[in-house]
C-alpha positions as CSV (number, residue, x, y, z in Angstrom):
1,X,172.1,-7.6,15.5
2,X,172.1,-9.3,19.0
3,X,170.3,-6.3,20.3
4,X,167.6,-6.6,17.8
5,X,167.6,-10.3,18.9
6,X,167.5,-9.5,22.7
7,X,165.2,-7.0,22.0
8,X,162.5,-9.4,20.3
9,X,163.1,-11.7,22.9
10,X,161.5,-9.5,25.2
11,X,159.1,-9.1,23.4
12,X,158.0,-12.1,23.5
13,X,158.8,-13.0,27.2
14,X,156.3,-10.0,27.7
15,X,153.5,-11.5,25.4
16,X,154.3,-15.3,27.0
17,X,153.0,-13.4,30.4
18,X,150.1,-11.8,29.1
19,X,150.9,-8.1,30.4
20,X,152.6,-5.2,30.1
21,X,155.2,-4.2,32.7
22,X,153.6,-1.2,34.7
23,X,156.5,0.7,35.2
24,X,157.9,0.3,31.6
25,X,157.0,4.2,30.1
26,X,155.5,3.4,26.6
27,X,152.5,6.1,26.5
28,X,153.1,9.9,25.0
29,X,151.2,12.7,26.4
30,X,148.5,12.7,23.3
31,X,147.8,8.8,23.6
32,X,147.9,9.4,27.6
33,X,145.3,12.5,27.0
34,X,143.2,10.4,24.5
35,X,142.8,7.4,27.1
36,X,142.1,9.0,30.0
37,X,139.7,11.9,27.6
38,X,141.7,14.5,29.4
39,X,143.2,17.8,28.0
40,X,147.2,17.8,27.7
41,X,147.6,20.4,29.8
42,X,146.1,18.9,32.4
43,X,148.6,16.1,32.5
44,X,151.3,18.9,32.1
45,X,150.1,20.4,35.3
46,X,149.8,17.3,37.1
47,X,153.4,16.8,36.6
48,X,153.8,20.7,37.5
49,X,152.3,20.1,40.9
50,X,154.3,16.9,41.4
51,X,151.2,14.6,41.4
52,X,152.9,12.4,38.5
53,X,156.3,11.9,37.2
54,X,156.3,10.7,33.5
55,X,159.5,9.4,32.2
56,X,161.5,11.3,29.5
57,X,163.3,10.0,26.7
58,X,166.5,11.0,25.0
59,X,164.8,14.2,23.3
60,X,162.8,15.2,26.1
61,X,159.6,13.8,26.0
62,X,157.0,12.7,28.3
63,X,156.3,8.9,28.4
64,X,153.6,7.4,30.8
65,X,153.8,3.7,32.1
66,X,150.6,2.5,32.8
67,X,150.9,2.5,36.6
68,X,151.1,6.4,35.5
69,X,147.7,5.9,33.9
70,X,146.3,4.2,37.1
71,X,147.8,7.1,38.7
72,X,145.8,9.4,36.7
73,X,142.7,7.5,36.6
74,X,142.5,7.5,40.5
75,X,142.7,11.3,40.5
76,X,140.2,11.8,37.9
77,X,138.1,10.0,39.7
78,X,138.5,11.5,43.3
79,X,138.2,14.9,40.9
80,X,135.1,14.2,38.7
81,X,133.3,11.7,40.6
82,X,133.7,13.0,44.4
83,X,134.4,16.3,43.4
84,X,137.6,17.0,45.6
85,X,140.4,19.2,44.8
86,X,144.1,18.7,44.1
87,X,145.2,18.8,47.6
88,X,142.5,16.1,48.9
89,X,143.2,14.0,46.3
90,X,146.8,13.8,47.7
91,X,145.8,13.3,51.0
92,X,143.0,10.6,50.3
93,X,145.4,8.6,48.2
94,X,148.1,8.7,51.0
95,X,145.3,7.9,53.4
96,X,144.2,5.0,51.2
97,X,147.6,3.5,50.9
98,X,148.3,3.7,54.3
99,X,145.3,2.0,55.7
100,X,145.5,-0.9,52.8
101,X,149.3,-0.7,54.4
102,X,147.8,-1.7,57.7
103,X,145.2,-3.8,56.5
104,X,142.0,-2.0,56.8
105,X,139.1,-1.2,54.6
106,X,138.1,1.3,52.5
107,X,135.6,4.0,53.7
108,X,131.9,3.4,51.9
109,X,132.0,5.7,49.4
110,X,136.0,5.1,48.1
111,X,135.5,1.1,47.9
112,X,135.7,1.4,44.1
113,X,138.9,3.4,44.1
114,X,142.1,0.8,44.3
115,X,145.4,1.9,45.0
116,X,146.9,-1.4,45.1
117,X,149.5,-0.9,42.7
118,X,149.8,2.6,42.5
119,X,152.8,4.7,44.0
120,X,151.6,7.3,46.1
């Protein structure tokens, strides 16, 4: 009973902020596919090639945090929009972290692309 309690109280700590914790995994790999109007298998094989690492639970199953789902959004959009494959999509998100790291801007044409928060 005191873990249902402790449980709700969470709950409600997390509604007091107005957000959900990024890292906390809470997404499967339909809802994940539905958001970001992406096949499954693509997110499978994102995880294949190491580009994301969803959470499991007890049983196995995937679960995304939403930092995942930043993750994912900043690849489809290097992908769809700029057109650049897998292996320039890791090397322009490592570029992009490391020159926010050191303070610098953005090239022109990646302005809208943040990877603030996302773990590269």
């Amino acid at each position: 009973m005191k873990t249902k309690q402790r449980e709700v109280e969470d709950v409600a700590t997390a509604s007091d902020a107005g957000h959900i914790h990024l890292d906390k995994p809470i997404y499967t790999l339909s809802v994940a596919s539905e958001i970001l109007e992406t096949h499954p298998r693509t997110l499978m094989m994102y995880e294949h090639l190491n580009m994301i690492k969803p959470k499991r639970t007890v049983t196995n199953r995937r679960r995304y945090s939403q930092r995942d789902l930043m993750k994912l959004q900043a690849i489809q959009t290097l992908t769809r929009k700029h057109g650049v494959n897998l292996a320039g999509v890791r090397y322009i998100l490592a570029l992009m972290k490391t020159l926010q790291k050191a303070g610098m801007e953005a090239p022109e044409g990646l302005r809208d692309l943040d990877v603030t928060l996302l773990d590269v």
